[in-house]
C-alpha positions, -999 to +999 in steps of 0.1 A: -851+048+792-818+033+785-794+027+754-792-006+763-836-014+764-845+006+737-860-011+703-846+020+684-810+007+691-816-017+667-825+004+641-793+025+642-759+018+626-730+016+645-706+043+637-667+035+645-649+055+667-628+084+664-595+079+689-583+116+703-543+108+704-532+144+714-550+175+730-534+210+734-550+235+756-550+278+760-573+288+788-572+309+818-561+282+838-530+282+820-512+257+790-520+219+786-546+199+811-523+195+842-531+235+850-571+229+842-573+198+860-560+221+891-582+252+885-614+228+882-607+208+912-602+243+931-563+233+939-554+259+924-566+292+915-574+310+883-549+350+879-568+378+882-574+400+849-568+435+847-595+448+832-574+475+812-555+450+794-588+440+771-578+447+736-597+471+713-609+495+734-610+530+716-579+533+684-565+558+703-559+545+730-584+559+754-594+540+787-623+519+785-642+503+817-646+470+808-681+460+807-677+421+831-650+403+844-623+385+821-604+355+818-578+359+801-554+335+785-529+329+810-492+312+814-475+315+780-485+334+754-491+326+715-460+346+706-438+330+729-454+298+718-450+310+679-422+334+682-426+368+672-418+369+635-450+371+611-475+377+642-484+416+637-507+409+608-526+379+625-557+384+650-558+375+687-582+343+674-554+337+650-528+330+669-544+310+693-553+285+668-517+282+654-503+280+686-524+257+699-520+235+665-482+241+670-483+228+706-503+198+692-480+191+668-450+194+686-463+168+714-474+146+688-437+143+672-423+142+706-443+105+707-431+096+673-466+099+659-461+128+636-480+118+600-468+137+568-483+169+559-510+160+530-523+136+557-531+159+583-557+190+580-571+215+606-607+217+609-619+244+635-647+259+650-659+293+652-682+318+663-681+345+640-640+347+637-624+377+653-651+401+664-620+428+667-612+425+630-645+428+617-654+454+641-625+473+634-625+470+601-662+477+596-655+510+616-628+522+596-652+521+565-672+549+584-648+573+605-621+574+567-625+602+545-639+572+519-652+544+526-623+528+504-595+540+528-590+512+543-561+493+558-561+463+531-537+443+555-563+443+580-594+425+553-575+386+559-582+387+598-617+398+591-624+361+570-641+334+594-615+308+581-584+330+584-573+307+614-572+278+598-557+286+569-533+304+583-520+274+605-522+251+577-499+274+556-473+280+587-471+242+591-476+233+554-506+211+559-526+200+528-551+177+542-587+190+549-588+223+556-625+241+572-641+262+593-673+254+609-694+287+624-721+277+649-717+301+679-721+284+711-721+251+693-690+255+665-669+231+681-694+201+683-701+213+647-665+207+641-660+174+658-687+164+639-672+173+606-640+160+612-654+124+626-673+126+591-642+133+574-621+108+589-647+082+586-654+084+546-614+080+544-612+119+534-581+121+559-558+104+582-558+130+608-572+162+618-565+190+644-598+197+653-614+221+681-622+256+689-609+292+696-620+323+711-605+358+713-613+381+740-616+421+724-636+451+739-661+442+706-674+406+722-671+421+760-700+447+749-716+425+726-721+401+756-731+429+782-756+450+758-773+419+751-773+405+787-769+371+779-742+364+805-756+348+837-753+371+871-714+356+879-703+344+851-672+358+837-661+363+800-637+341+791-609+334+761-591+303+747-597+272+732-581+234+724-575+214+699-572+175+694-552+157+672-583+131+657-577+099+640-595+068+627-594+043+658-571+016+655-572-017+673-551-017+708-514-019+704-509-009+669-510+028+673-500+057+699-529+053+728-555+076+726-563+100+756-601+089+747-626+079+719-654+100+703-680+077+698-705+100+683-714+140+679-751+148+670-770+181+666-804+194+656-826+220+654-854+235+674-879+263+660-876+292+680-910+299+677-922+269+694-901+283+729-874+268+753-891+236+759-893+229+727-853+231+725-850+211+757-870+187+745-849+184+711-817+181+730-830+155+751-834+131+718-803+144+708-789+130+736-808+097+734-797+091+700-759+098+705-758+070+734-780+046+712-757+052+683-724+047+711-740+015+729-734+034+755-759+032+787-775+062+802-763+048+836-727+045+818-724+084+819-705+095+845-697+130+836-721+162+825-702+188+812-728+215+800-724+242+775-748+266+779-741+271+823-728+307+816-757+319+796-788+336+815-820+311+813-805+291+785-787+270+815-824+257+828-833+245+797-799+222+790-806+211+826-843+202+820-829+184+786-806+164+808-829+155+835-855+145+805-829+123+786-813+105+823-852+102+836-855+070+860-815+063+862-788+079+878-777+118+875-744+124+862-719+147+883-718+180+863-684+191+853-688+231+846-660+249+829-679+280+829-674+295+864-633+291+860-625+297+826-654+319+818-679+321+792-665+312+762-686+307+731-676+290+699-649+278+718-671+263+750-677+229+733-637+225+732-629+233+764-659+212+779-639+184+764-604+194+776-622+196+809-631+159+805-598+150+792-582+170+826-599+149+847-591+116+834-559+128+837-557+138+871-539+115+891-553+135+920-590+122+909-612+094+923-620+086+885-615+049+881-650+040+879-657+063+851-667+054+817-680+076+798-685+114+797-716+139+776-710+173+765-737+193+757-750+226+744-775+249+727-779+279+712-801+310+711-812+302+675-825+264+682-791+244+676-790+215+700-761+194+701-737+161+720-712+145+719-704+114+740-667+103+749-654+072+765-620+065+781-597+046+761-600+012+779-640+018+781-650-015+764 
């Protein structure tokens, strides 16, 4: 079954594209998509991580083995990024998102595309926040003498929106301002808001994406549970892409690609993994009908869920469901290099895209169009589909 054959095109409305004119990236491959194109492509390798340096082990200090390998942030930091000044009070997840907003920013004025403040928002996705802060925070309620004896300066860093907020107030941005949570799936979530945003005239621009902090909290979380797949590595970071309405060719700074749409659903639990394989699939089927985008069009797989144990078989069944009869799209996987990274996966799957259109090292010409994908634990199935700028 193809977008192009199907009666159900008919029936669906065409929903305008969202261009993506700037994309700033934090990973363990390093700043910006030159390093990740390298780390994907194996041309380059990702630093090892000293296991010692994982934040949050014990408040005093005490060694803690960590629990599965890391992946850092590597290259520059957020405070050298940021500068020092104001950063004590602000989580790890924090400060990735303002520098990572910063960096967008920055570029984006460097092209003479910078749009005044009350027409640019953030919108970003997250899992649950900064599992440090609310860990720690949580804790201190029990080991004080009262549950009252607190530190209040930590309670801001424990809110799920504290990283957007607190890059729209550095910057003084007064357009939209959210936070989508949606684990695994937060940044589709937050594309999704954001094309919705942009599209009902709501604003002119959005920095939209994902982060994720590494901390001793998630590292446990993530071993007790066993969720990890045998080899997968736990991984930090995020992006985030400067999103605008698309304007015709010519009258505006070229996009790096277009988002032509960003579904998700919902699977019972109940009913079993091949119930939420099958939902994804017509998830999938409905974003490239809604696109006009062919199945045989996709070039590019990059799947969400490839660090997560068993939930990796049923994205691939999903995929082999919704491309059944026509060709199989290479997979990009981001999990394997930058590690497993959760809200933030969806984000970096589309970097990863984005890094290899980029690429002058890659035999990419005949590519058109790319799929993320992913699905979560609690039934939420989700795509997006992407095509290159000059696409058609």
């Amino acid at each position: 079954m193809t977008a192009t054959t199907s009666p159900t095109a008919r029936a669906l409305p065409v929903v305008p594209a969202v261009d993506i004119v700037q994309c700033a990236v934090l990973s363990a491959a390093g700043q910006g998509l030159e390093p990740l194109a390298a780390a994907l492509s194996g041309r380059s390798a990702v630093p090892p991580a000293d296991p010692a340096a994982l934040p949050g082990a014990e408040p005093a200090g005490a060694p803690v083995q960590c629990p599965v390998e890391i992946r850092p942030v590597s290259g520059p930091q957020p405070a050298e990024i940021l500068g020092r000044k104001g950063l004590r009070a602000l989580t790890r997840a924090d400060q990735l998102a303002m520098a990572a907003c910063t960096l967008s920013l920055d570029a984006l004025a460097e092209d003479g595309a910078a749009l005044p403040a009350d027409r640019t928002g953030v919108v970003l996705g997250s899992s649950v926040g900064s599992a440090r802060a609310w860990g720690e925070f949580t804790r201190d309620t029990f080991v004080q003498e009262a549950p009252y004896f607190v530190n209040p300066s930590h309670f801001p860093g424990t809110l799920m929106n504290a990283a957007a907020g607190r890059t729209a107030i550095r910057h003084g941005l007064t357009g939209v301002n959210a936070t989508v949570s949606g684990g695994p799936l937060a940044a589709l979530h937050a594309f999704r808001y954001a094309r919705n945003a942009l599209l009902g005239g709501h604003a002119q621009r959005l920095l939209t994406g994902a982060v994720e902090e590494l901390s001793a909290q998630n590292a446990w979380a993530w071993y007790r549970s066993g969720a990890l797949k045998p080899g997968t590595p736990l991984g930090e970071g995020g992006a985030v892409f400067a999103l605008q309405p698309a304007a015709p060719t010519g009258e505006a700074v070229r996009p790096l690609a277009r988002l032509l749409a960003c579904d998700t659903g919902f699977a019972d639990p109940a009913r079993g993994p091949l119930h939420a394989a099958q939902r994804l699939a017509d998830c999938i089927r409905t974003a490239l009908l809604r696109s006009r985008v062919a199945s045989e069009d996709v070039a590019i797989v990059a799947p969400g869920a490839a660090g997560r144990r068993g939930w990796d078989a049923v994205e691939e069944r999903a995929l082999r469901s919704a491309f059944d009869g026509g060709p199989e799209p290479c997979r990009l996987t981001v999990q394997p290099v930058l590690g497993e990274t959760n809200g933030a996966g969806g984000a970096l799957q589309l970097a990863a895209v984005l890094a290899r259109w980029q690429d002058p090292a890659a035999d990419t010409e005949g590519e058109r169009a790319a799929l993320l994908t992913s699905l979560g634990a609690d039934g939420s199935v989700g795509c997006a589909v992407v095509v290159r700028p000059d696409a058609g």
